[in-house]
N, C-alpha and C positions, 0 to 999 in steps of 0.2 A: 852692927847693921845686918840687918837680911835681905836676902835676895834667894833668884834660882838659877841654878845653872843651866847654861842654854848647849853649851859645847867642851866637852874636852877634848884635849890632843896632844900629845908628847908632854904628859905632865903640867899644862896649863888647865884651868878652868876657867870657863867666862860665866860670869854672874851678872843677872839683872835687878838691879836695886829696885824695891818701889819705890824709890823717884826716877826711876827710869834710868839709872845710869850705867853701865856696864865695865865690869872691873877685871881686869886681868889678874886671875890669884892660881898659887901654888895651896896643896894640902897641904899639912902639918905633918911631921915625922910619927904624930902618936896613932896616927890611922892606920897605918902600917905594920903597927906594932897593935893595933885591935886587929889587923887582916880584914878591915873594913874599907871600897874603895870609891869616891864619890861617886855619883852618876848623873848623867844629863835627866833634869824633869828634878834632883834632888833641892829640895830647901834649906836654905845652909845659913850660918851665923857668920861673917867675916869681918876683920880689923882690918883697916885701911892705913897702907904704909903711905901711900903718897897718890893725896887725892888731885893732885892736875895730872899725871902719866894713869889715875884709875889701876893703883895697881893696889892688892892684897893678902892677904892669907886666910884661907878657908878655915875657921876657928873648931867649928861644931856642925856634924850635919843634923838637921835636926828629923822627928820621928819621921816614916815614911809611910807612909797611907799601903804602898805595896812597892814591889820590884821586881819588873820583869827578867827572865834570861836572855831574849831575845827576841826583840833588841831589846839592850842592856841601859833599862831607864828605870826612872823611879816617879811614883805617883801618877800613872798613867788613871783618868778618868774612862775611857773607851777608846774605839778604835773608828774609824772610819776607814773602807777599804772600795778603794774607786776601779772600777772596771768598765771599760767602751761596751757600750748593748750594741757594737758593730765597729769593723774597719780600727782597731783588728776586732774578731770576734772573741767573746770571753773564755780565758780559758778554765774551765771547772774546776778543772783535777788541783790548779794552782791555788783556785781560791778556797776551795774545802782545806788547803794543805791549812791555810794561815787562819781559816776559821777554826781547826784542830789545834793550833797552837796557840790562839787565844782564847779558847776554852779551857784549855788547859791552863792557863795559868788568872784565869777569873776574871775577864778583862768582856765589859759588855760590846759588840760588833752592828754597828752600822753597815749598809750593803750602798754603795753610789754605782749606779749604772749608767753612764753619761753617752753623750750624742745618741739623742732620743729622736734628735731631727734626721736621722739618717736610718730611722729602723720603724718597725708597722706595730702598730698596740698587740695583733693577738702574740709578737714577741715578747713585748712586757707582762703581760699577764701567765705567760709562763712562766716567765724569772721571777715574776711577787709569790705564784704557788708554791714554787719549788723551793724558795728560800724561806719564806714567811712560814710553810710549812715544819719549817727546823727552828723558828720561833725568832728568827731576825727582820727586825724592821727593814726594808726595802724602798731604795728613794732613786728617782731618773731624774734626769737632770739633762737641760743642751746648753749648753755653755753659748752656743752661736745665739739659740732665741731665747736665752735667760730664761729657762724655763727653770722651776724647781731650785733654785738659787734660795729665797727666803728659807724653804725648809730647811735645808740644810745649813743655813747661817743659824738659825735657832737652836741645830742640833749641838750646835761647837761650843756655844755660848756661857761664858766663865767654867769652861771646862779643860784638861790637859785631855788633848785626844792626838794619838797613833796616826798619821798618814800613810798608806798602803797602797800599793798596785801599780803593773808594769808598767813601761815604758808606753808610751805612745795614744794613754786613754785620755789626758784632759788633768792632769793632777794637779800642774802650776797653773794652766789655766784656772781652772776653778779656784783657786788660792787665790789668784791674783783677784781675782772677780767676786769671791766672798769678801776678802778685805786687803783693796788696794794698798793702804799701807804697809803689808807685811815685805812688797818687793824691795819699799826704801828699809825697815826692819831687817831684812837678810841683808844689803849691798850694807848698811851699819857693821851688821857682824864681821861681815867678810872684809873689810879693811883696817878692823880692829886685829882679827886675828891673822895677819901678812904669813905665818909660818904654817898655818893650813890648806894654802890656797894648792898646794902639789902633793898632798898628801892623798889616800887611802879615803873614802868617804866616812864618814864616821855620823850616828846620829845625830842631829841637830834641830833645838826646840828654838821657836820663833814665836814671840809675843804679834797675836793679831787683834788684840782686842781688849777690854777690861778684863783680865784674870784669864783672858781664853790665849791658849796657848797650842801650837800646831806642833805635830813631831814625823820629820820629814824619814824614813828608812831606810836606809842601801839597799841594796843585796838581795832585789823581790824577785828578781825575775825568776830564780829557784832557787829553791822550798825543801829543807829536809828533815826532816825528824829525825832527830834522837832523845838517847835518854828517854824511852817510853816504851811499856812493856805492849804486844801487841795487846794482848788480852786486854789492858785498860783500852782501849783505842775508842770503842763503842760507848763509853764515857761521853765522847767530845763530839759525841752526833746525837745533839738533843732529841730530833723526832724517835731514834729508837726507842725514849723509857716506856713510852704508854701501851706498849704493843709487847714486850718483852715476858710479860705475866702469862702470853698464852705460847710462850719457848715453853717444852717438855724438860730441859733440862736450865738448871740455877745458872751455872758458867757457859751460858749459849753463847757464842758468838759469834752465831746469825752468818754462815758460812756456809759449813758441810751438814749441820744439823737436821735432819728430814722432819720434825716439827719445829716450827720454827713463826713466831706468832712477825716477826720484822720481816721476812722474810714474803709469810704471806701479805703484808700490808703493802710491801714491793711489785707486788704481785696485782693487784687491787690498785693500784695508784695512790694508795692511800701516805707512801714515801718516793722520794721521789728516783725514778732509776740509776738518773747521774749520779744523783749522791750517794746511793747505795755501792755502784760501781766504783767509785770512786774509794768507798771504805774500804773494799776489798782488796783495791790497789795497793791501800797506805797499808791494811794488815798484812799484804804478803811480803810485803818492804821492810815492815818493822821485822816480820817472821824470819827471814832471811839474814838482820843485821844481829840478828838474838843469836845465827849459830856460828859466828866468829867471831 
């Protein structure tokens, strides 16, 4: 039988059958011995020891489309990263963190900017520049007047996508309100798995749909990079490549350099200021973790 796993935790895996049924399994000893170790979002093959307790063993995982570092999942189709356009206000420097970090590991990003009913259009049109300008789709949304709700159901749709963003912007709301079913979907999980209810949060994938699948994050409210040289950094800020041809020097990184073709495009409005300051930010962070 196959299934996917939706949650591990102290050595359990919970798997969802396509027929829906979710099984309680341990891995095999030979995974360990590959220093292979499963992941939530993974597809996996499992033998059924005792099908009225749903309980298993995880046989085989099967190939993986991809696997993120963090968070620690597999087969991520995109991300989707919600932020309030107000109350609280967005924070940038947060959300360039997690856009740098799913650039980094190839993962396409959605932008949600929610409680639209509590903020004025010439606000929006500067958050579609500024983003849209680094070549990410940009969607608002008010969960109060259902605003923007279908596009964003269509964006999810038979996909595994990333849930992202801090506390307090609309994130279950809007879950709950793209598809009601997912709240009885999670209280299912959460009384199957009794020995995670006091634990450490850990990620956890939740069936909302035919094949679409949601992946809810810990740990957003800060953001830190590692493992990344600064010098790659300007990598992961798509608007810089078109503008880099007219840097004087090949290894610019559009800093201290007095020609500098990003630079002047910063200048020009043609990038946008937060983000660039915001680059500077994360390069003098990485620069600083490089000399110890």
């Amino acid at each position: 039988m196959t299934g996917k796993i939706l949650k591990g935790i102290a050595g359990f895996y919970y798997v969802h059958s396509k027929e829906g049924n979710l099984y309680e399994c341990k891995a095999k000893g030979i995974f360990r011995n590959r220093n292979v170790k499963p992941l939530v979002g993974d597809d996996v093959e499992i033998t059924v020891l005792n099908e009225a307790e749903r309980i298993g063993n995880i046989e085989e995982i099967l190939p993986r489309k991809n696997a993120l570092v963090r968070p620690a999942v597999a087969n991520v189709d995109q991300a989707l990263v919600v932020f309030s356009i107000t109350h609280p206000e967005p924070n940038f420097n947060l959300l360039d963190r997690f856009l740098v970090m799913m650039e980094s590991q190839d993962v396409p990003v959605h932008i949600c900017f929610n409680k639209i009913d509590l903020s004025e259009h010439e606000k929006m049109a500067d958050l579609r520049k500024m983003y849209e300008a680094a070549g990410y789709p940009v969607y608002f949304t008010s969960i109060y007047e259902n605003k923007g709700i279908e596009t964003v159901r269509d964006i999810l749709a038979g996909k595994t996508t990333v849930l992202a963003g801090p506390s307090g912007v609309g994130k279950s709301s809007l879950t709950n309100l793209l598809y009601p079913e997912a709240e009885m979907e999670t209280a299912r999980i959460s009384e199957k798995i009794q020995r995670g209810k006091h634990t450490t949060r850990h990620s956890e994938l939740f069936g909302i749909g035919n094949q679409t699948y949601m992946m809810d994050t810990p740990g957003f409210s800060s953001m830190y990079l590692e493992d990344m040289e600064c010098g790659r950094l300007k990598e992961y800020f798509p608007e810089f490549e078109p503008y880099e041809t007219d840097c004087r020097f090949l290894g610019c990184v559009h800093i201290g350099e007095k020609v500098c073709g990003v630079k002047d495009a910063v200048t020009e409005g043609k990038i946008s200021q937060s983000r660039y300051d915001n680059y500077r930010l994360l390069y003098e962070e990485l620069k600083e973790k490089r000399r110890y």
